[in-house]
C-alpha positions in Angstrom: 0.0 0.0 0.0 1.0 3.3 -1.0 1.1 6.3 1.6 1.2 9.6 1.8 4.5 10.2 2.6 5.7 7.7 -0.3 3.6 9.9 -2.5 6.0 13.4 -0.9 9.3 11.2 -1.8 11.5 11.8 -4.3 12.9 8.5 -5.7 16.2 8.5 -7.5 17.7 5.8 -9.8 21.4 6.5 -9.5 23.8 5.6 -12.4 27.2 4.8 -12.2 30.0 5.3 -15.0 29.8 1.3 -15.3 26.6 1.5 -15.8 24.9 -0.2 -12.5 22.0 1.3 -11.0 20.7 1.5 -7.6 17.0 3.2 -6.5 17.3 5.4 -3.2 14.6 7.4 -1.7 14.9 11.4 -0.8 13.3 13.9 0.9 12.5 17.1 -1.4 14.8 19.1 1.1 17.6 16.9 0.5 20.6 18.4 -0.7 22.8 16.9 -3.4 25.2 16.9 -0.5 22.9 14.9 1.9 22.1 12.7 -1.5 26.0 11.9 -1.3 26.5 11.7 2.0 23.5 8.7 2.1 24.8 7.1 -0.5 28.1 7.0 0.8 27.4 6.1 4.3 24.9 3.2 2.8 27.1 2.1 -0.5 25.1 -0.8 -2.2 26.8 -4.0 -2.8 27.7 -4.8 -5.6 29.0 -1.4 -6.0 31.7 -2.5 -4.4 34.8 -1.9 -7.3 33.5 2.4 -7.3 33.6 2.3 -3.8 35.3 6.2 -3.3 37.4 7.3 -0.1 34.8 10.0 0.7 31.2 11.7 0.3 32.7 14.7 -0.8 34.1 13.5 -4.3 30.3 12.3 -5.1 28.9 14.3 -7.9 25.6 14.0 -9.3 25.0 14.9 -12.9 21.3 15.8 -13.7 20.6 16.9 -17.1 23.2 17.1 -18.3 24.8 19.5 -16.0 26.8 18.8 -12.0 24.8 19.3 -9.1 26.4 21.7 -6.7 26.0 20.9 -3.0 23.4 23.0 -1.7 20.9 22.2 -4.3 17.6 20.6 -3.6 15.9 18.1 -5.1 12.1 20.3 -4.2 14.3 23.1 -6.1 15.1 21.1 -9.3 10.9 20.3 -9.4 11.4 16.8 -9.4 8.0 14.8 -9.8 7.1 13.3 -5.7 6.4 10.1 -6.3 8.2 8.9 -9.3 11.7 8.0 -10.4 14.1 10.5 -11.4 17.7 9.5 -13.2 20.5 11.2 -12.5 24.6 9.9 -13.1 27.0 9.4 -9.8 30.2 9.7 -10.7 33.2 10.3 -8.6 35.0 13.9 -9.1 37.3 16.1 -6.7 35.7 19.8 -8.2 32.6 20.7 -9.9 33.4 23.2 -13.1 32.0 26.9 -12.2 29.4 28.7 -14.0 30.3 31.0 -16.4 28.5 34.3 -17.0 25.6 32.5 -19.1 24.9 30.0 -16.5 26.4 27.2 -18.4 29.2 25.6 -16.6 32.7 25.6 -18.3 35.0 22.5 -18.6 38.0 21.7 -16.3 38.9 19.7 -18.8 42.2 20.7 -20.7 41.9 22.2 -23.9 41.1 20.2 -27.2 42.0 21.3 -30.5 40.2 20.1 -33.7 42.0 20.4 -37.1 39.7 20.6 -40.3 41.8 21.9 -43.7 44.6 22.9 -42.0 42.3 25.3 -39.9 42.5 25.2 -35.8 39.3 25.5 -33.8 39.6 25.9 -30.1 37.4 24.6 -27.7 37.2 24.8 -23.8 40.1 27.2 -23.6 
């Protein structure tokens, strides 16, 4: 039987780069910070080979884009009741924003030669 409070729950369906899953239940007002630190502090098994040293190198990717710590799942609008994805991946920094609210790459530099012409991206 369903209740009320499962109804007020978000439910997550966690990804990892190697492609197992796991479902976990949240409160609206968690945090993606919260988000890793329960996942951390209740790592599934079978996870057991991504097993990280700490919470705090837990990154959730929703979208498309990182989840910085103090976000909320109420605050992304996430449906109560039904299962959201998102990608867990493990990752010392988060990129910042830039002025346009995208987020820019830490990743280095990659150059793309077409006719002997260079185009820069990420620099």
């Amino acid at each position: 039987m369903t209740t009320q409070r499962d109804l007020d729950m978000v439910h997550l369906r966690l990804i990892l780069v190697s492609g197992k899953t796991q479902d976990f239940t949240f409160s609206p007002n968690d945090s993606a910070t919260d988000i890793a630190k329960h996942v951390f502090d209740n790592w599934p098994a079978g996870w057991e080979e991504e097993q990280v040293s700490s919470p705090s190198i837990l990154r959730l990717i929703f979208q498309g884009r990182f989840l910085h710590g103090n976000v909320t799942l109420g605050a992304l609008k996430l449906p109560p009741g039904r299962t959201t994805v998102m990608h867990l991946v493990a990752r010392e920094t988060l990129p910042e924003p830039n002025s346009h609210g995208e987020e820019l790459s830490s990743a280095p530099c990659f150059s793309f030669f077409s006719r002997c012409q260079t185009i820069k991206k990420n620099c």
